[in-house]
C-alpha positions as CSV (number, residue, x, y, z in Angstrom):
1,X,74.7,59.5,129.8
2,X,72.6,56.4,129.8
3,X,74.2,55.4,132.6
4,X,73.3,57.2,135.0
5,X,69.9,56.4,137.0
6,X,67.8,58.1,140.0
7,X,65.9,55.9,141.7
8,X,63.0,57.2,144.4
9,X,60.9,58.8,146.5
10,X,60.0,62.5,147.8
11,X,56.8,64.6,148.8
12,X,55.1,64.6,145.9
13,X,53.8,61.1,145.8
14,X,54.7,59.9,149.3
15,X,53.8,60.6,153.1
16,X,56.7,61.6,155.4
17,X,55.9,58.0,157.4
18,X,57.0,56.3,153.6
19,X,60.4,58.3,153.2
20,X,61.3,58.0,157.2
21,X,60.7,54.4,156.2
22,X,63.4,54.2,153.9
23,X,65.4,56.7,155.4
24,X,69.4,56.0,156.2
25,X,70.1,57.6,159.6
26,X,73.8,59.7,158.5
27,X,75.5,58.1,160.4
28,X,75.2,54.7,159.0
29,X,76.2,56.1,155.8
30,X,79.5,55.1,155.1
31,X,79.2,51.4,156.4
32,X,76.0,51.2,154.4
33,X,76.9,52.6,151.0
34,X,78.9,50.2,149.9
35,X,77.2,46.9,150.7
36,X,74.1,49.1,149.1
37,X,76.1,49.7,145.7
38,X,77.1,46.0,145.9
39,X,73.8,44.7,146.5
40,X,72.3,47.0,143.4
41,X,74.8,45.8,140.9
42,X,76.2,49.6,140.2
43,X,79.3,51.3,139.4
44,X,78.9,54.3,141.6
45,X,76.1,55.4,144.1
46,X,74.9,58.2,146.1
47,X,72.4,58.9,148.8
48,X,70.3,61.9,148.6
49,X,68.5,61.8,152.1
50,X,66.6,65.3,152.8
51,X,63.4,65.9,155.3
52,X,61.0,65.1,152.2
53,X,62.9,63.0,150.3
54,X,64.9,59.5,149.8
55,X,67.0,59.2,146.3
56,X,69.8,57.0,145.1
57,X,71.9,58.3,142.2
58,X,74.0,55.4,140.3
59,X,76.2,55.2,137.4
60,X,76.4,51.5,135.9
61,X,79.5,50.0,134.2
62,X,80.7,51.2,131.1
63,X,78.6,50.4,128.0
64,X,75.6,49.1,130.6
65,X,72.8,50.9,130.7
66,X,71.2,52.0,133.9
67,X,68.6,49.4,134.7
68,X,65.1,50.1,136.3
69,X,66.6,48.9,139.9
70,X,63.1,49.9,142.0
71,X,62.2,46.6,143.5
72,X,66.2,45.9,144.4
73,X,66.0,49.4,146.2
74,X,63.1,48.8,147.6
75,X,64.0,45.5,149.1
76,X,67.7,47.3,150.6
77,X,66.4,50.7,151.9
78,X,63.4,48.9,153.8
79,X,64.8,45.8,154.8
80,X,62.7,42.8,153.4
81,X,60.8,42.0,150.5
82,X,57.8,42.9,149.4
83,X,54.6,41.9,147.2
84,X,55.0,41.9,143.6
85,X,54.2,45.6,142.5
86,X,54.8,47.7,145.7
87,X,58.5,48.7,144.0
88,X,57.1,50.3,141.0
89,X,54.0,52.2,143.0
90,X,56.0,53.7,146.0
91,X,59.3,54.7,143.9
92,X,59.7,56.5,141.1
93,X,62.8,56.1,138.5
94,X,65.0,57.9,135.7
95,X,67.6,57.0,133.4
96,X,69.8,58.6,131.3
97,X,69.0,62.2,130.3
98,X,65.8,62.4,132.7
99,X,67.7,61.5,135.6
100,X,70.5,64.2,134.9
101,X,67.5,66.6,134.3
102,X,65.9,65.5,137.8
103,X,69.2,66.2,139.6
104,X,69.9,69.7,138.1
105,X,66.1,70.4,138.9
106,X,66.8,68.9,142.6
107,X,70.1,70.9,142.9
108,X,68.2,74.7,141.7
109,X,65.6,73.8,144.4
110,X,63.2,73.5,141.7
111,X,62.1,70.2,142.6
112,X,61.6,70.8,146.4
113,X,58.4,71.5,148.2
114,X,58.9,75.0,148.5
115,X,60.3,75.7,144.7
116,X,63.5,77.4,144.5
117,X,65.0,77.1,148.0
118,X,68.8,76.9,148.0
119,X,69.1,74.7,151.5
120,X,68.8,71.1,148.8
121,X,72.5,72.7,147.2
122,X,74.1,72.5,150.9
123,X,72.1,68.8,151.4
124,X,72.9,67.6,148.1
125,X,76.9,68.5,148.5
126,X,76.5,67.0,151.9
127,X,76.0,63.4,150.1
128,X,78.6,64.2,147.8
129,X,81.1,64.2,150.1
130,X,79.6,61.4,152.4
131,X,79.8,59.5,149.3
132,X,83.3,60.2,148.3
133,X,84.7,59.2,151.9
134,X,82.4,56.0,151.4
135,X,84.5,55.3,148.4
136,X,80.8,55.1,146.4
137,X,81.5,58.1,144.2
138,X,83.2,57.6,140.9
139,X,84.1,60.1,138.2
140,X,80.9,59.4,136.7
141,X,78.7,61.3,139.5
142,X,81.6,63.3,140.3
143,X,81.3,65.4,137.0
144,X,77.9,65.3,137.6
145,X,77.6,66.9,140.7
146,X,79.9,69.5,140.0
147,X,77.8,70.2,137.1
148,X,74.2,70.4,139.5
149,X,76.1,72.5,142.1
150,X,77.9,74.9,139.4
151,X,74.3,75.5,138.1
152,X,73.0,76.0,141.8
153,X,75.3,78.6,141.7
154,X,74.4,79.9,138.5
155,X,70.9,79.8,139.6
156,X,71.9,82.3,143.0
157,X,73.7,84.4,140.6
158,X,70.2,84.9,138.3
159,X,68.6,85.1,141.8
160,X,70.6,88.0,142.9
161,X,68.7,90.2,145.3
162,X,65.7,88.3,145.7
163,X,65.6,86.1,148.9
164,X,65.3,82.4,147.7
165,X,62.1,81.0,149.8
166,X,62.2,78.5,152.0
167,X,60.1,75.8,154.1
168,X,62.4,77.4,157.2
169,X,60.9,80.6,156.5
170,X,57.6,79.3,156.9
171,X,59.1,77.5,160.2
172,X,59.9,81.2,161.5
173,X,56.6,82.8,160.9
174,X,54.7,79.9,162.4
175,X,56.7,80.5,165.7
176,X,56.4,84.3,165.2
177,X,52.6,83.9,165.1
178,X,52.5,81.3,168.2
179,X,54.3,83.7,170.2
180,X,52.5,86.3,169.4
181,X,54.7,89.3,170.1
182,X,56.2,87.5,173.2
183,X,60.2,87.7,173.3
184,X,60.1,84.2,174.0
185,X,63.2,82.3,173.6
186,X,63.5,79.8,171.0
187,X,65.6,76.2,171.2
188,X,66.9,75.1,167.8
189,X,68.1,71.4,168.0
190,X,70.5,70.3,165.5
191,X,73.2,72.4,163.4
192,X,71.6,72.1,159.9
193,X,70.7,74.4,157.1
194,X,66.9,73.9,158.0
195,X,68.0,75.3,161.6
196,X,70.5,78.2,160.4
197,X,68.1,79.8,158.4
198,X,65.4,79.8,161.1
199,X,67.8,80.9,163.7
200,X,68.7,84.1,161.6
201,X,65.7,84.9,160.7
202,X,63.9,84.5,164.3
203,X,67.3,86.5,165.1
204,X,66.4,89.5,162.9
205,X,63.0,89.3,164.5
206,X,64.4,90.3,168.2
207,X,63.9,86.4,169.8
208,X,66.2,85.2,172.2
209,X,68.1,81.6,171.1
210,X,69.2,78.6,172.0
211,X,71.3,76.6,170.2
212,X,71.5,72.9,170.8
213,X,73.4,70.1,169.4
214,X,75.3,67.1,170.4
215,X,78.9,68.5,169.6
216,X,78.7,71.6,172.0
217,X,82.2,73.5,169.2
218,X,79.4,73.1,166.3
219,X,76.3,74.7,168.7
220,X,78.5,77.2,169.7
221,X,80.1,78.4,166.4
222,X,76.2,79.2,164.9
223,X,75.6,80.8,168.5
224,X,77.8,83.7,168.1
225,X,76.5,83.8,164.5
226,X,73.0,84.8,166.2
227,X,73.7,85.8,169.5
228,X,72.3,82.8,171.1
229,X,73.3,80.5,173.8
230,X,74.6,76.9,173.5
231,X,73.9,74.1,175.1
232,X,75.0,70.3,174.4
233,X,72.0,67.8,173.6
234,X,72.8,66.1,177.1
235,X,72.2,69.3,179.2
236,X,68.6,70.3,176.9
237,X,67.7,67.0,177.5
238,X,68.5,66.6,181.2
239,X,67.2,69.9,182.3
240,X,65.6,71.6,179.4
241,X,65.2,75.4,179.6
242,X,62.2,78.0,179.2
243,X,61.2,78.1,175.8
244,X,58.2,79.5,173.4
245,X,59.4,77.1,170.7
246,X,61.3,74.3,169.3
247,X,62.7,73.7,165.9
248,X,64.4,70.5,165.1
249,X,66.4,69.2,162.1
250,X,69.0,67.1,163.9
251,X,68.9,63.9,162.0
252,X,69.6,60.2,163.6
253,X,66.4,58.0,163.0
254,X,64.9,58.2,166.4
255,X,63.3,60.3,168.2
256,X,65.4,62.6,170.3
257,X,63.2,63.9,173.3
258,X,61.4,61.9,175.4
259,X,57.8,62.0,177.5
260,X,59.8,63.6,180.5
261,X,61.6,66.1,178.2
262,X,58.5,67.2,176.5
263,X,56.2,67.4,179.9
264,X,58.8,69.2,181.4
265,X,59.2,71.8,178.1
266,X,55.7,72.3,178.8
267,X,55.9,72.9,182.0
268,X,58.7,75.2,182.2
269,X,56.4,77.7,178.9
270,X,54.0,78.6,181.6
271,X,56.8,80.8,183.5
272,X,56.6,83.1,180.0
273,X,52.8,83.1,179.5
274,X,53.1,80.9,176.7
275,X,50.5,78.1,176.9
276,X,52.8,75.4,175.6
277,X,55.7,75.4,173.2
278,X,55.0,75.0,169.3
279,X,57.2,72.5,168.2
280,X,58.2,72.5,164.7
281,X,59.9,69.1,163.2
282,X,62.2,69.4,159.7
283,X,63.6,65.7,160.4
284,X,62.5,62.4,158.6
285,X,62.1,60.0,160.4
286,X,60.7,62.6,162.9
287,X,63.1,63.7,166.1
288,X,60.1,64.5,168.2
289,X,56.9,61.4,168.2
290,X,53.7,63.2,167.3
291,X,51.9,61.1,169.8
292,X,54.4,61.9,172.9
293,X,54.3,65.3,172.0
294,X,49.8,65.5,171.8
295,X,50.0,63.8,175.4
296,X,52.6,66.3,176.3
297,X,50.2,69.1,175.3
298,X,52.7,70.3,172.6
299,X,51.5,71.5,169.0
300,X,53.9,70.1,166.8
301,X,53.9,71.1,162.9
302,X,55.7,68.4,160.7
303,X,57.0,68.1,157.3
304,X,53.0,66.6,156.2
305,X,51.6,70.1,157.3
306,X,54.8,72.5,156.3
307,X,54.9,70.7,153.1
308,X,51.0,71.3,152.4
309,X,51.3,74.8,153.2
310,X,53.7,76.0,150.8
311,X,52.0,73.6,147.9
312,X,49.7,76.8,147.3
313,X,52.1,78.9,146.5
314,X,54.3,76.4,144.4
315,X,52.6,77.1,140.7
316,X,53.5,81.0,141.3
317,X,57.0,80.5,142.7
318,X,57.7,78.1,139.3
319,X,56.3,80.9,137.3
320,X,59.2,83.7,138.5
321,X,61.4,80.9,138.3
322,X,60.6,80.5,134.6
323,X,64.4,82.3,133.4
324,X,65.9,79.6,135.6
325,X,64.2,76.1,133.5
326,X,65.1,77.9,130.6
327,X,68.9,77.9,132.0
328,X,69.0,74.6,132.9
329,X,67.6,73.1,129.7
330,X,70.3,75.1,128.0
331,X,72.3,73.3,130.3
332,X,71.0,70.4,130.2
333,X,71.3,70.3,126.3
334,X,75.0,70.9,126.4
335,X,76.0,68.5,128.8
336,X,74.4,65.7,127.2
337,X,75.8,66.0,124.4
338,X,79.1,66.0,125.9
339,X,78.6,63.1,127.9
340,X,77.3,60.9,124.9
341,X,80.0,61.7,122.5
342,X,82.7,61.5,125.2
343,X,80.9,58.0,125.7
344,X,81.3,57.5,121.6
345,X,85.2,58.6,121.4
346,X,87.0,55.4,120.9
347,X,84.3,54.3,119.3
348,X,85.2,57.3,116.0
349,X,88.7,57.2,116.7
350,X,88.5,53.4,115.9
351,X,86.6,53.9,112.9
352,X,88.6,56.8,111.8
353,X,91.7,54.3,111.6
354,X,89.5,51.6,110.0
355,X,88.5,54.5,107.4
356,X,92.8,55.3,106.8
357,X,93.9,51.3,107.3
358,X,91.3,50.3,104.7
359,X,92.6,53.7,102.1
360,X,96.1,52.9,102.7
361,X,95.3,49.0,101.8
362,X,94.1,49.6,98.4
363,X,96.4,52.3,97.7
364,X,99.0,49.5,98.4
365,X,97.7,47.1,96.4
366,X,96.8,49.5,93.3
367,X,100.5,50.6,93.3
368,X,101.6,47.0,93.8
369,X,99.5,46.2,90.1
370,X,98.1,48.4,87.7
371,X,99.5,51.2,89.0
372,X,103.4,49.5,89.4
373,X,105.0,51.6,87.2
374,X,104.6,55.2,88.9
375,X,108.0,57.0,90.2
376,X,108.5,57.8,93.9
377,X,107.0,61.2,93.5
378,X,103.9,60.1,91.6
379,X,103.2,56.6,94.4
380,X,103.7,59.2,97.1
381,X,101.0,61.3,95.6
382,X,98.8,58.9,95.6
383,X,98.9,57.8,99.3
384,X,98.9,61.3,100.2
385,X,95.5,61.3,98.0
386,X,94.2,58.0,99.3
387,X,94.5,59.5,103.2
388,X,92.8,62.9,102.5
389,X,90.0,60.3,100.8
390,X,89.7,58.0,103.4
391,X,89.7,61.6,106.1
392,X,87.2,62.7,103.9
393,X,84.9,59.9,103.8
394,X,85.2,59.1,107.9
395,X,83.9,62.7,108.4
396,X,80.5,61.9,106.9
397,X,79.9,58.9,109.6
398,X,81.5,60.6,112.3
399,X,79.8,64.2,112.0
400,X,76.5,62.8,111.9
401,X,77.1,60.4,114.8
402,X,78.4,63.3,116.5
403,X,75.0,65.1,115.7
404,X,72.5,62.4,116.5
405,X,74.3,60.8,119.8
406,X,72.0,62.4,122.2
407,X,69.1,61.1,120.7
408,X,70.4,57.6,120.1
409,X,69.7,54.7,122.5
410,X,73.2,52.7,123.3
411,X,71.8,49.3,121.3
412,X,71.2,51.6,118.3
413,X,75.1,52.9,118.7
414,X,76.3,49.5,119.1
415,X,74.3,48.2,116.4
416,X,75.8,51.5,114.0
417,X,79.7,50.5,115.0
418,X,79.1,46.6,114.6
419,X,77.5,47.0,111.3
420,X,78.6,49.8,109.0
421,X,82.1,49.2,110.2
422,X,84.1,48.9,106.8
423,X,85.6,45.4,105.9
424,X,88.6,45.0,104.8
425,X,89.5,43.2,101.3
426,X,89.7,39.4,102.4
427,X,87.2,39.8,105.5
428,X,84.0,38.6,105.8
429,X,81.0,40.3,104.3
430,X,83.4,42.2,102.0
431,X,82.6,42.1,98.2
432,X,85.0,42.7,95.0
433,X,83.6,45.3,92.9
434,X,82.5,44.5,89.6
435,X,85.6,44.2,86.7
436,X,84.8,46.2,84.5
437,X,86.9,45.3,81.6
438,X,84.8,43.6,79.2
């Protein structure tokens, strides 16, 4: 349990220009993980990269604790190094049992900007298997993301019948209320959970789509899906249709249309008495620039503005949400405790056998002198006695270890195992008793 480390930053204390920043594009991923897990010293590591957020989970090397490793991610996920203090004010950081608490929060959607929308559980398994083909995920993080994703599904299953909100629900009204009852059609660029949910729900409301991405198979599969029309990213771009809106979550790092893309979107909205298309941006760093698309004369809504809309509504959401904390602290209790006295195993089986090794010693030596003149039956009784002793005594240790392991930092373990270890007769630090004959 200690470790495991999350290391920084999301919406709560950063802009979107800070996390695009820092952002990964995907498909640098599995060059870039390992050089990244190298250069942070770690054991394991994951990227958690989602439209408001930038997080590395790591596991260090047995027995080491995970380290506060904010300037040294800093420094990798931006490129160069900066002033003394930037680390510790733009990132934030968790060890041990806080940062398997974060993740479960991240995974039940309870840490997202819209609290309790389920898209984070399709993001965060995402980066669980871009990890595990970067060769970056180790059983460490693999039990603990089936853990995060079991309670994700937990958390549908307490959720049953009530439809999970979502910032791509927000997305759909927006366009709903720019169109304003106009059957306009609606472009979705990129294949991504963001993009799904909007397409079924601006399906449901009557609007014509079109689905875009650069693999054509993947654009068409969620076409028939909504009964939409698919287009590769090469044709929208090179001669981009009529549309009311666009919705993009396609990922990459750069911007994906151009000036003469967006002029000519613009152009073409006019034919359905739409002024200009609204244009609605999930991705970090953005797919559409803000300032291409204000000279175009396109509205475009980013993650700033969709995350500030749904903060008002945030405290009440958490508040319905109140049965599923209460899970995941149950949870949460459980599985540390597992973890840390997995962690401790060898540790009491070694001093288990120290407990029957030092028993079976003087039990030796008693029947070797005063005790030398006991028949079989009697010596064998005495062993026998001398191991249900030394069982006996071991349980003490052990149980309360077992009790107290969670709440015990790894130096204090150590310390317990180096020190109250028994000595044998003859080692050092190990006393005769007092004879007592007189």
């Amino acid at each position: 349990m200690h470790q495991i480390g999350v290391v920084g930053l999301s919406y709560r204390h950063a802009g979107v220009d800070e996390v695009a920043r820092l952002s990964i594009p995907k498909a640098d991923l599995p060059l870039r993980l390992p050089s990244l897990r190298e250069a942070l010293g770690v054991a394991e590591l994951l990227y958690v990269g989602t439209c408001n957020r930038v997080e590395l989970l790591y596991a260090t090397a047995e027995g080491a604790p995970a380290q506060d490793l904010r300037p040294q991610a800093l420094e990798q996920l931006s490129g160069q190094t900066s002033p003394p203090g930037t680390a510790p004010r733009m990132l934030r950081a968790w060890a041990g049992e806080s940062a398997i608490e974060h993740l479960l929060l991240l995974a039940c959607g309870l840490d997202s900007a819209q609290a309790g929308e389920r898209e984070v559980a399709a993001q965060l398994r995402d980066a669980w298997e871009t990890a595990r083909l970067a060769g970056t995920c180790g059983p460490l993080l693999d039990r603990l993301l089936g853990e995060a994703l079991g309670m994700a599904n937990r958390v549908q299953r307490l959720q049953a019948g009530v439809r999970a909100p979502s910032l791509a629900d927000l997305a759909a009204e927006r366009v709903q209320g720019h169109l304003g009852g106009v059957a306009a059609p609606v472009a979705l660029i990129g294949v991504s959970p963001m993009t799904r949910r909007c397409g079924l729900a601006l399906h449901q409301a009557g609007l014509p789509l079109r689905v875009v991405n650069r693999t054509l198979a993947s654009a068409q599969e969620f076409a028939e899906t909504v009964s939409g029309q698919a287009l590769s990213l090469e044709a929208f771009r090179d001669q981009p249709p009529s549309v009311g809106a666009v919705i993009l979550a396609a990922g990459g790092g750069a911007p994906l249309l151009d000036a003469p893309v967006l002029r000519r979107l613009a152009q073409g909205a006019r034919s359905l008495r739409i002024a200009a298309p609204l244009v609605i941006d999930f991705c970090v760093p953005p797919n559409v620039d803000p300032g291409e698309a204000r000279r175009a004369g396109l509205t475009r809504i980013g993650m700033d503005e969709l995350v500030q809309a749904v903060q008002e509504r945030r405290l009440s959401e958490l508040l319905r949400l109140a049965p599923v904390r209460a899970a995941i602290d149950e949870r949460l209790t459980r599985l540390c405790a597992e973890m840390a006295t997995r962690a401790i195993g060898p540790h009491l089986a070694e001093l288990r056998v120290q407990f029957e090794q030092i028993a079976a010693e003087e039990a030796g030596r008693a029947l070797g002198t005063e005790l030398h003149t006991l028949d079989a039956g009697q010596r064998e009784a005495v062993l026998r006695l001398a191991e249900r002793v030394a069982h006996s005594l071991a349980h003490l240790p052990i149980a309360g270890l077992r009790a107290a392991v969670a709440q015990s930092s790894p130096d204090a373990l150590e310390a317990f195992f180096r020190e109250a270890r028994p000595h044998r007769r003859g080692h050092p630090g190990h006393s005769e008793p007092p004879d007592p004959s007189p």
